[in-house]
RODO-997761 format. One record per atom (N, C-alpha, C, O): chain; residue in one letter; atom name; x, y, z. Coordinates in nm, 4 decimals. Example, Ala and Ser with C-alpha at 12.3 -4.5 7.8 and 13.67 -1.06 7.14 Angstrom:
// RODO-997761
REC cadena residuo atomo       c1       c2       c3
REC      A       A     N   1.3190  -0.5690   0.7800
REC      A       A    CA   1.2300  -0.4500   0.7800
REC      A       A     C   1.3200  -0.3300   0.7800
REC      A       A     O   1.4236  -0.3319   0.8465
REC      A       S     N   1.2850  -0.2250   0.7080
REC      A       S    CA   1.3670  -0.1060   0.7140
REC      A       S     C   1.2900   0.0030   0.7870
REC      A       S     O   1.3409   0.1138   0.8039
//
This chain:
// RODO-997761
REC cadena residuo atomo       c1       c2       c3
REC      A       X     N   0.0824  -0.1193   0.0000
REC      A       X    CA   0.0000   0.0000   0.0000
REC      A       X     C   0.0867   0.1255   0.0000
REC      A       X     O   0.0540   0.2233  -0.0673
REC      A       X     N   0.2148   0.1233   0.0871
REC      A       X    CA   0.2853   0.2121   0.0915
REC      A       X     C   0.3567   0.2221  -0.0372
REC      A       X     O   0.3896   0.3407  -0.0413
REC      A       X     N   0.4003   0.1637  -0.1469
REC      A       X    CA   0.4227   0.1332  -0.2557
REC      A       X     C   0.3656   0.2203  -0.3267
REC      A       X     O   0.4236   0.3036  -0.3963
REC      A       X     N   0.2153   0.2034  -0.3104
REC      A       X    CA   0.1318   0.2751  -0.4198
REC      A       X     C   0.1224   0.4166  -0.4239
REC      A       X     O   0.1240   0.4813  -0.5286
REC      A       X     N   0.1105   0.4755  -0.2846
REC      A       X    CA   0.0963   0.6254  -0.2218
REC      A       X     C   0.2087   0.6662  -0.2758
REC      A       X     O   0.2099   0.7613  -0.3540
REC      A       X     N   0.3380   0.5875  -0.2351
REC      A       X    CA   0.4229   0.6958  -0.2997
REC      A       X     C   0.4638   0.6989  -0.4160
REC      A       X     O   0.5510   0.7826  -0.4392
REC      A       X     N   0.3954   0.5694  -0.5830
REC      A       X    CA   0.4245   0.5955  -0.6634
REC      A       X     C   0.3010   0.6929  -0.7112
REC      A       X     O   0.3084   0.7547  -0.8174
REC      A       X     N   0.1917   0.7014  -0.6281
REC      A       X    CA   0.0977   0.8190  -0.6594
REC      A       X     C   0.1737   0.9489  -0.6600
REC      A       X     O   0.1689   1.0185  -0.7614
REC      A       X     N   0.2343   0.9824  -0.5691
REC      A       X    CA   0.2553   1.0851  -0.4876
REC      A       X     C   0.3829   1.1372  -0.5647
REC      A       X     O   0.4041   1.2577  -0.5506
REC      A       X     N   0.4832   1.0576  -0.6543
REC      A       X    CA   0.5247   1.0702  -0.7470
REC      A       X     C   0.4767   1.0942  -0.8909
REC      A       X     O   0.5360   1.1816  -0.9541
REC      A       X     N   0.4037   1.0455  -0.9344
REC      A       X    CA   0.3051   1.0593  -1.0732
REC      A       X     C   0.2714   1.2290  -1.0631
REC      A       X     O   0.3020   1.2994  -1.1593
REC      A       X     N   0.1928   1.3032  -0.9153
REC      A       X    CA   0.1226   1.4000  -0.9283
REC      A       X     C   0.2541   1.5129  -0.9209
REC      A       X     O   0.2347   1.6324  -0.9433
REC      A       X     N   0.3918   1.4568  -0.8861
REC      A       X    CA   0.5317   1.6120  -0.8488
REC      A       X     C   0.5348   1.5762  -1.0042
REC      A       X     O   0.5448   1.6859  -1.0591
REC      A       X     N   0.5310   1.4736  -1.1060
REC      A       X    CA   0.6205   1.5173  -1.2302
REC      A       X     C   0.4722   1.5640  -1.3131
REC      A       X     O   0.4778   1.6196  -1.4228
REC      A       X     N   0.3826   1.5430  -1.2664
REC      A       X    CA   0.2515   1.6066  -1.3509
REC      A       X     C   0.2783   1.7665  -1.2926
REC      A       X     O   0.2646   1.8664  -1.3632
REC      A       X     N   0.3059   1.7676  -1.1960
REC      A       X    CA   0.3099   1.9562  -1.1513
REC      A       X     C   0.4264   2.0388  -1.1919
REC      A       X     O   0.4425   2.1599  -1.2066
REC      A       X     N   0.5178   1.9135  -1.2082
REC      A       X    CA   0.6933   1.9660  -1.2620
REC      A       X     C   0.5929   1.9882  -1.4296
REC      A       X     O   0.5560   2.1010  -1.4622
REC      A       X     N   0.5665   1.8832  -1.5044
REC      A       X    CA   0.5285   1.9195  -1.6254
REC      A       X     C   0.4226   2.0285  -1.6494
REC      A       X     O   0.4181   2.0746  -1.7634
REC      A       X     N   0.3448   2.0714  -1.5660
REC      A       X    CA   0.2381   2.1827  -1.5889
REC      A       X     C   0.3159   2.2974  -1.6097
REC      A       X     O   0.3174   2.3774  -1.7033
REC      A       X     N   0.4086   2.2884  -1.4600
REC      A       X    CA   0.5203   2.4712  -1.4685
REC      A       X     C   0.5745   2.4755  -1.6026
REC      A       X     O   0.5557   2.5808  -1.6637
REC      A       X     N   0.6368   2.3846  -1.6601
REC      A       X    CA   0.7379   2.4052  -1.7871
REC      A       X     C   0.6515   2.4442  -1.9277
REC      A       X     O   0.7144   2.4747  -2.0291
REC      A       X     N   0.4934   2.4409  -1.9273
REC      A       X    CA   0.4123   2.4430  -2.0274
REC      A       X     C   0.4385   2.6212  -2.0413
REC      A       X     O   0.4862   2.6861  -1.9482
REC      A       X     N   0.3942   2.6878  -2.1854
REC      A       X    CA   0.3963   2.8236  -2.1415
REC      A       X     C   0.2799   2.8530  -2.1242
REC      A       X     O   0.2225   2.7458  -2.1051
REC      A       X     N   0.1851   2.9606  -2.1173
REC      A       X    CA   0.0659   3.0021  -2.0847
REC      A       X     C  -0.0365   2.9656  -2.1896
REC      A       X     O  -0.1330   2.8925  -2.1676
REC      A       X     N  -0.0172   3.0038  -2.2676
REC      A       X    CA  -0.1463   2.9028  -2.3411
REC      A       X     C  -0.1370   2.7730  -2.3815
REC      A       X     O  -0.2332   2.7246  -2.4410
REC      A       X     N  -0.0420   2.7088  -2.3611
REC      A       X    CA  -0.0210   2.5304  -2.3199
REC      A       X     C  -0.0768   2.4950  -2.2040
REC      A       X     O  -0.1144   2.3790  -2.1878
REC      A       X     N  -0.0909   2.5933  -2.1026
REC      A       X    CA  -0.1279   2.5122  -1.9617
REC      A       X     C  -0.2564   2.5595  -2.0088
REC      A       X     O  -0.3456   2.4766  -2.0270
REC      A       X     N  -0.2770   2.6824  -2.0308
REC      A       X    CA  -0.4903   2.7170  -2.0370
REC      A       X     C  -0.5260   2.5942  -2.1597
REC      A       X     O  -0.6429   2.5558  -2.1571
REC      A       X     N  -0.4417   2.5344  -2.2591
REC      A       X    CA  -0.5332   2.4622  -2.3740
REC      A       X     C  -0.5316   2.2951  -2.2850
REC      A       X     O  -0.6086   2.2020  -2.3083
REC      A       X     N  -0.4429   2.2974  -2.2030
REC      A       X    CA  -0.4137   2.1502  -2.1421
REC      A       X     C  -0.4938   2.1236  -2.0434
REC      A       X     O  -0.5198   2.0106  -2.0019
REC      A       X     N  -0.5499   2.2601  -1.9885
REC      A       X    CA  -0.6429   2.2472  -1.8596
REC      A       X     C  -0.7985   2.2429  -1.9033
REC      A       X     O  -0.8796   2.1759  -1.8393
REC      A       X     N  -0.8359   2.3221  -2.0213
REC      A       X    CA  -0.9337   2.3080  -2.1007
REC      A       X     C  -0.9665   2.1628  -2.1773
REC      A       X     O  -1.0688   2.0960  -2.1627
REC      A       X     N  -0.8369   2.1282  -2.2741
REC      A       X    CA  -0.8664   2.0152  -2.2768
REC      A       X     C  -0.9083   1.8866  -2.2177
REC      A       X     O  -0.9735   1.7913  -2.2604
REC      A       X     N  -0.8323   1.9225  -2.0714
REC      A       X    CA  -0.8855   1.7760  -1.9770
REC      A       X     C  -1.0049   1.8428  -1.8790
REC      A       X     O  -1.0141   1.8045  -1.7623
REC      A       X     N  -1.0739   1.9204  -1.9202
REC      A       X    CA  -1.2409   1.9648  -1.8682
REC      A       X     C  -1.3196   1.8585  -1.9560
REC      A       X     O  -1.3957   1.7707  -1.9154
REC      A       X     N  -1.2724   1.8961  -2.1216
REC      A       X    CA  -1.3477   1.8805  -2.2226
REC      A       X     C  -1.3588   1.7449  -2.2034
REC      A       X     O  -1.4711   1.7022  -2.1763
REC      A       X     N  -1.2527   1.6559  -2.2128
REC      A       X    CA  -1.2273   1.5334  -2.2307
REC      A       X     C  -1.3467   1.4466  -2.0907
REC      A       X     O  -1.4317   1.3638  -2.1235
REC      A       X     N  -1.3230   1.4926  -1.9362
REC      A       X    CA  -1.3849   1.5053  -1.8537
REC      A       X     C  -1.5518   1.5076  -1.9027
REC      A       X     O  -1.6067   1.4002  -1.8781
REC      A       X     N  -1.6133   1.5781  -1.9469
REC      A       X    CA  -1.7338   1.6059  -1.9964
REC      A       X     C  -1.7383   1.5014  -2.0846
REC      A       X     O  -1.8120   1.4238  -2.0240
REC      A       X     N  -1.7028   1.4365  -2.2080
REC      A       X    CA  -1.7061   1.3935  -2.3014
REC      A       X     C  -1.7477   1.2665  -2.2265
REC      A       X     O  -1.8556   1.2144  -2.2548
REC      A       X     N  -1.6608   1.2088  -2.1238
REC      A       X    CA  -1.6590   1.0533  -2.0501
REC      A       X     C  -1.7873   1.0942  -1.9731
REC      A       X     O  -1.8835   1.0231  -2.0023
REC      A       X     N  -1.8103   1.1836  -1.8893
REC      A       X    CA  -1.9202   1.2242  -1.8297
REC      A       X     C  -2.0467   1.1831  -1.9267
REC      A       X     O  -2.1366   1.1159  -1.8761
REC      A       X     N  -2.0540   1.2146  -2.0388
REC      A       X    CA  -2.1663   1.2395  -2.1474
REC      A       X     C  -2.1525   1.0761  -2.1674
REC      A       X     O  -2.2493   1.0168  -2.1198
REC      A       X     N  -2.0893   1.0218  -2.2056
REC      A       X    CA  -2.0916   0.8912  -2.2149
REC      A       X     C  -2.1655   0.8066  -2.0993
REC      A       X     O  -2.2756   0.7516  -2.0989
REC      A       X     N  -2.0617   0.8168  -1.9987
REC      A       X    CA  -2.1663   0.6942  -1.8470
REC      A       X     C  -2.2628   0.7280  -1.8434
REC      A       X     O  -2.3393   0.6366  -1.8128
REC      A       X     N  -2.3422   0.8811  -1.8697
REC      A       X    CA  -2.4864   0.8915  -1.8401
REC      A       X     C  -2.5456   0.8353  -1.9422
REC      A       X     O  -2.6290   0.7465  -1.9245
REC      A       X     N  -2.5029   0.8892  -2.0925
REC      A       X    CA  -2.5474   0.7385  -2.1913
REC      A       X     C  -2.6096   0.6781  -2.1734
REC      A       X     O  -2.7314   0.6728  -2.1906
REC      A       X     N  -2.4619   0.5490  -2.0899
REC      A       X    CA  -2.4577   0.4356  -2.1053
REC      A       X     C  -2.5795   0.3893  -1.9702
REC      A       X     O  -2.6453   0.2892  -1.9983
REC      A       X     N  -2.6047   0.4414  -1.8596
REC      A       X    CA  -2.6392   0.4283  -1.7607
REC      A       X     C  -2.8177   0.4431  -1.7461
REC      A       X     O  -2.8955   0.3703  -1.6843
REC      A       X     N  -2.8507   0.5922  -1.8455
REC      A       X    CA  -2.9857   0.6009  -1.8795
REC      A       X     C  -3.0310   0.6099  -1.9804
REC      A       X     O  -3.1243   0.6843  -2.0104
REC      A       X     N  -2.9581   0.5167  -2.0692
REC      A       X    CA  -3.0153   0.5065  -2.2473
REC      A       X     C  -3.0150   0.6043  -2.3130
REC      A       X     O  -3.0164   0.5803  -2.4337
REC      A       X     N  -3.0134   0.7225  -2.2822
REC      A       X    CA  -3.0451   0.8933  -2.2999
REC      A       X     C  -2.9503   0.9976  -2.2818
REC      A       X     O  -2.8999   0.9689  -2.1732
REC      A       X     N  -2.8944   1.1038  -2.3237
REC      A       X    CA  -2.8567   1.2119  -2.2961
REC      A       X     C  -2.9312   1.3186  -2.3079
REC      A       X     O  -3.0115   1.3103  -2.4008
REC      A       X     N  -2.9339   1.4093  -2.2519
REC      A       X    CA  -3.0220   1.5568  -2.2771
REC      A       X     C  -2.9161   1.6635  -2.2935
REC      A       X     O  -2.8393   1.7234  -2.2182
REC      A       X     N  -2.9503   1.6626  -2.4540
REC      A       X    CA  -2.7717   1.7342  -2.4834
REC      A       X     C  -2.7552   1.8581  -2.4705
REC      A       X     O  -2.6460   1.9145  -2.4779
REC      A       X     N  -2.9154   1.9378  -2.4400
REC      A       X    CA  -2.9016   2.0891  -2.4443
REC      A       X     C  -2.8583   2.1263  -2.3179
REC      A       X     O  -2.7461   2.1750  -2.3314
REC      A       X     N  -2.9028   2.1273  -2.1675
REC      A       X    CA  -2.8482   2.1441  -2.0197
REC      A       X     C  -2.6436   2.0542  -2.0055
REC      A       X     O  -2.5578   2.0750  -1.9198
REC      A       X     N  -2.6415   2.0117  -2.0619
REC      A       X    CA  -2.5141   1.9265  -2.0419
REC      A       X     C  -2.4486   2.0089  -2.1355
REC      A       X     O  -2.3260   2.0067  -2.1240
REC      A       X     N  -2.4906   2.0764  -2.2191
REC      A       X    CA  -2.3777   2.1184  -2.3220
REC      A       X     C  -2.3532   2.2412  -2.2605
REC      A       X     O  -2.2415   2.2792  -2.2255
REC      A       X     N  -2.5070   2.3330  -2.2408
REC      A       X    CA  -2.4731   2.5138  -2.1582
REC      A       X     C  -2.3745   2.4953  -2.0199
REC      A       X     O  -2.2947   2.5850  -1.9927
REC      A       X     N  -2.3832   2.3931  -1.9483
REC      A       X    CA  -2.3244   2.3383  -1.8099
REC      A       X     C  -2.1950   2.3231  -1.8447
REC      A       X     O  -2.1087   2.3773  -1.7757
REC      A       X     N  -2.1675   2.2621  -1.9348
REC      A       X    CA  -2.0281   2.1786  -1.9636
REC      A       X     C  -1.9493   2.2982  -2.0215
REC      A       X     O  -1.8466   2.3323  -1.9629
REC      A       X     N  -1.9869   2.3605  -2.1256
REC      A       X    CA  -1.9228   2.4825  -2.1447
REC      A       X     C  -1.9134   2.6159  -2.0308
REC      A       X     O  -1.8202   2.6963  -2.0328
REC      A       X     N  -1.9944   2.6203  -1.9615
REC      A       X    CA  -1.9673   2.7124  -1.8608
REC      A       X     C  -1.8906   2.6717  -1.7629
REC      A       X     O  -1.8065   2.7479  -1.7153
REC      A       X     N  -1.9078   2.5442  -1.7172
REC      A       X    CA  -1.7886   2.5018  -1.6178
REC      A       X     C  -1.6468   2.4767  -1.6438
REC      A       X     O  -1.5590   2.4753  -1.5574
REC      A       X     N  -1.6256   2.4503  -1.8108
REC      A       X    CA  -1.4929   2.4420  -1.8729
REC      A       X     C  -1.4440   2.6175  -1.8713
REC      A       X     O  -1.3320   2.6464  -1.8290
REC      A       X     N  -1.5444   2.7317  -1.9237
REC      A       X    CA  -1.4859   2.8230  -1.8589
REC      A       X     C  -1.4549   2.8607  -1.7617
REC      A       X     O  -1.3374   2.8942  -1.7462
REC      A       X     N  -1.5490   2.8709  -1.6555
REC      A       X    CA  -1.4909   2.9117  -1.5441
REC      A       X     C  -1.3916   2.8205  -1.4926
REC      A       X     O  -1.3007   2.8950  -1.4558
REC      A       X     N  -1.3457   2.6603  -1.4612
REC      A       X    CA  -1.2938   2.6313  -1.4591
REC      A       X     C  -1.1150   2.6630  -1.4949
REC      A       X     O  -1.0095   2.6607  -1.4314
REC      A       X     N  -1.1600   2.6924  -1.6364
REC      A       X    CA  -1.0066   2.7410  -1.7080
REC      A       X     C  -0.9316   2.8837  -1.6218
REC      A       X     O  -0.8216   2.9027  -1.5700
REC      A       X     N  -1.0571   2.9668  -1.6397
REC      A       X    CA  -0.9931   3.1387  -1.5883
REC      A       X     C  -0.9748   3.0871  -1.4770
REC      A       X     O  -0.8638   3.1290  -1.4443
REC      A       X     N  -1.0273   2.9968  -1.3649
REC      A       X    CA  -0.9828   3.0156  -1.2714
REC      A       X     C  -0.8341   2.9571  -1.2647
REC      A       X     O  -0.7488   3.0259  -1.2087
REC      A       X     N  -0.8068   2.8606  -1.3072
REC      A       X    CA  -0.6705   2.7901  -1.3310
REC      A       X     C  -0.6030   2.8760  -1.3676
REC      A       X     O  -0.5086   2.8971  -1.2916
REC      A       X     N  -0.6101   2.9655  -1.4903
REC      A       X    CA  -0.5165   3.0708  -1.5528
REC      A       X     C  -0.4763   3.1476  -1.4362
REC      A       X     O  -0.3628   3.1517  -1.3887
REC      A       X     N  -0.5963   3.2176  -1.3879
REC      A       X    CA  -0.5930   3.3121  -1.2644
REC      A       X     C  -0.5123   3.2878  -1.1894
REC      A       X     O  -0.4317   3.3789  -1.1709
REC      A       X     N  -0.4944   3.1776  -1.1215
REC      A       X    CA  -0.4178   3.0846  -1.0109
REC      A       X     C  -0.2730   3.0815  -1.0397
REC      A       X     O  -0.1840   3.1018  -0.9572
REC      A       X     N  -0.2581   3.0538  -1.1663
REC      A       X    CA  -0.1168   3.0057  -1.1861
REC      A       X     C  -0.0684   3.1545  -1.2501
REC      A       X     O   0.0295   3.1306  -1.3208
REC      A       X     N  -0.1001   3.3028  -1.2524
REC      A       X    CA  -0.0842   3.4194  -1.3045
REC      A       X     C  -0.0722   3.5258  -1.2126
REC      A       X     O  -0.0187   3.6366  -1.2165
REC      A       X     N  -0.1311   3.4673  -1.1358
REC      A       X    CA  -0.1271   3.5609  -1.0062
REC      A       X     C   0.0000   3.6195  -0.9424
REC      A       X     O  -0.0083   3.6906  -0.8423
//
């Protein structure tokens, strides 16, 4: 178990070493992208789970939370 924590705990310093070295619109398209990607799998299990999607509330949602999401990340790491 202790094994795992710290190859976790390793995975997330070279994911944070690799975020710093991105320049600014590499980290806003990389942080956007894994919203999008996020939503996309999201849109899928509900799919798969209730036969159905309701694409108009999931799409206004999904795009507003990928923005605010992003500025806030930008914000954070600009500050």
């Amino acid at each position: 178990m202790t094994a795992l924590l710290t190859r976790l705990a390793n995975m997330k310093t070279d994911l944070n070493i690799w975020l710093d070295r991105l320049s600014n619109w590499q980290f806003v398209a990389a942080i956007g992208g894994t919203l999008v990607l996020g939503l996309v799998v999201e849109g899928c299990i509900l799919l798969l789970v209730d036969g159905h999607l309701n694409v108009r509330p999931f799409v206004t949602t999904g795009v507003l939370e990928t923005v605010v999401f992003t500025s806030l990340m930008a914000w954070k790491r600009w500050k």
